[in-house]
C-alpha positions in Angstrom: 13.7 39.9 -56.8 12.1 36.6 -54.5 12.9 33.3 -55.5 9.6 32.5 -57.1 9.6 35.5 -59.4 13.2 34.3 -60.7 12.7 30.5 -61.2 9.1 31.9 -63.1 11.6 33.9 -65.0 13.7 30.9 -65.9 11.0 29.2 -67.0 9.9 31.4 -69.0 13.2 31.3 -70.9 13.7 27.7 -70.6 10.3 27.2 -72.4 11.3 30.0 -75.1 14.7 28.0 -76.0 12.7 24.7 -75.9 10.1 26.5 -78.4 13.0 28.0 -80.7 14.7 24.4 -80.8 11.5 22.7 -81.4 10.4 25.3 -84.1 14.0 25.2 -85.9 14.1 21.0 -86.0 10.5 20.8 -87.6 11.3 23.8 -89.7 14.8 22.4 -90.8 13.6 18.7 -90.9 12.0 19.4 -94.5 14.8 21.5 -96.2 17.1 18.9 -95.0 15.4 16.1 -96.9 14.6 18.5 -100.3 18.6 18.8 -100.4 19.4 15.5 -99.8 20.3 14.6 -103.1 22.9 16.8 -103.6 25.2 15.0 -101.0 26.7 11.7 -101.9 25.4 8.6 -100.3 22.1 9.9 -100.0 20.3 6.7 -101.6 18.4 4.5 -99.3 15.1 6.2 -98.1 15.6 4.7 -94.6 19.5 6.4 -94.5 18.0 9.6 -96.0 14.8 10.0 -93.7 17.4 9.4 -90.5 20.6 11.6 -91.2 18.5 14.5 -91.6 16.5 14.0 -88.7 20.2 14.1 -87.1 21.0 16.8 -89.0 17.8 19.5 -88.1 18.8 18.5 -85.0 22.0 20.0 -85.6 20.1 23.3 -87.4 17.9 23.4 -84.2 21.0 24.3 -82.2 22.6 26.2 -85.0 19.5 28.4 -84.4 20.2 29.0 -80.6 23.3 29.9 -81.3 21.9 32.3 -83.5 19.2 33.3 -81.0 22.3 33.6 -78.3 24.2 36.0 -80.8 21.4 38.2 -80.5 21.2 38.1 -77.1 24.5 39.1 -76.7 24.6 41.9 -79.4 21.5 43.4 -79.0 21.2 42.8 -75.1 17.5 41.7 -74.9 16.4 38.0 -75.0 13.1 38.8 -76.6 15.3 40.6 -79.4 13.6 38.7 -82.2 9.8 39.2 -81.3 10.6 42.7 -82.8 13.8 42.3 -84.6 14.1 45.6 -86.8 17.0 46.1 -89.0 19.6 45.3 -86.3 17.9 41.7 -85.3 17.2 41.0 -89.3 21.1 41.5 -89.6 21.8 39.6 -86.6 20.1 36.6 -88.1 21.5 37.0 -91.6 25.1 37.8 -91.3 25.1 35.1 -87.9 23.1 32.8 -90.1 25.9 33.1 -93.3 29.1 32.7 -91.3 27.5 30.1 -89.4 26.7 28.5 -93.0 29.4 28.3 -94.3 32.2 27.8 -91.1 30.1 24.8 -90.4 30.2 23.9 -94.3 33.5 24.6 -95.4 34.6 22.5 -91.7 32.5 19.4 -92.4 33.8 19.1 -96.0 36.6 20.1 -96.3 38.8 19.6 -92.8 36.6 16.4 -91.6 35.5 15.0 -94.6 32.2 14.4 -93.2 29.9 14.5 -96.5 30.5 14.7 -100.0 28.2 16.6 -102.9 27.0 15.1 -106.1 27.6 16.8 -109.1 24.1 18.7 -108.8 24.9 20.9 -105.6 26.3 24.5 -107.0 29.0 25.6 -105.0 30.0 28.4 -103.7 33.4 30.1 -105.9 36.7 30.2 -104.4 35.2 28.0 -100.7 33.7 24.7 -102.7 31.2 24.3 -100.3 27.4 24.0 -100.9 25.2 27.1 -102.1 22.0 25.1 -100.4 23.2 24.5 -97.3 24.4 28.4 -96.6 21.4 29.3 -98.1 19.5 27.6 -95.6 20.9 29.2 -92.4 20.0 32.9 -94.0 16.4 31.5 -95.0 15.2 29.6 -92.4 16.2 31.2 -89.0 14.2 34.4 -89.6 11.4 32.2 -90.4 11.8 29.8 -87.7 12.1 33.6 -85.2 8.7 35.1 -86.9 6.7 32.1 -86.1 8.5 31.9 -82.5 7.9 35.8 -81.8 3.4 34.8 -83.0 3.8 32.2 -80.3 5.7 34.4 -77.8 3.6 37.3 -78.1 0.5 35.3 -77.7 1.8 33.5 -74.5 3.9 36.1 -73.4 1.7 39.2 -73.7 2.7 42.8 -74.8 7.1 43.2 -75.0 
């Protein structure tokens, strides 16, 4: 392979990670702010607005990791354009333990947020339905309207 053809090729990919993070933070940035009441502390506008901008920032690279994981499993980079069964369970059951490791960590080993009374929990982990719920919504989401852009830049996979 020459040396053009493989830094093409790795631009290519950088652009498509670039495009999934980009896609995950804006898609993210509004669910973040919906459940923002449910965590404790969450009362000033101006504190709100910022810690989940922080935070989809922190869903956008939950989403590689999610994009890596089917990389890895499925052994094809472009594995979401057409996901099938396999990919769709890639994303869900990647997106759920992500969910809730990340949850259940951040609550209750580093104490890093608290819920109010209003966030259901999930039985037996006492960690947040919403935020689980949001890593198996929103990354097959966030891969559909990457694979509309990727087929149109990309061509025919």
């Amino acid at each position: 392979m020459c040396q053009a053809h493989t830094k093409a090729r790795w631009r290519q990919l950088g652009s498509l990670v670039a495009t999934i993070f980009v896609a995950a933070v804006i898609g993210n940035y509004p669910w973040e702010l919906t459940q923002a009441p449910l965590y404790a502390g969450m009362t000033s506008f101006r504190a709100m607005w910022w810690h989940c901008f922080v935070a989809s920032l922190s869903d956008g690279l939950l989403v590689l990791v999610i994009f890596a994981a089917g990389w890895l499993i499925l052994r094809q980079h472009t594995w979401f354009v057409h996901p099938g069964v396999q990919g769709y369970g890639v994303m869900l059951t990647t997106g759920l333990v992500i969910g809730g490791v990340i949850e259940w960590i951040a609550v209750h080993l580093l104490g890093r947020w608290m819920y109010t009374a209003q966030m259901l929990l999930v039985p037996g982990l006492a960690i947040g339905v919403v935020p689980v719920v949001q890593m198996i919504i929103l990354p097959p989401l966030i891969f559909h309207i990457v694979a509309v852009w990727y087929r149109r830049t990309a061509g025919p996979t």
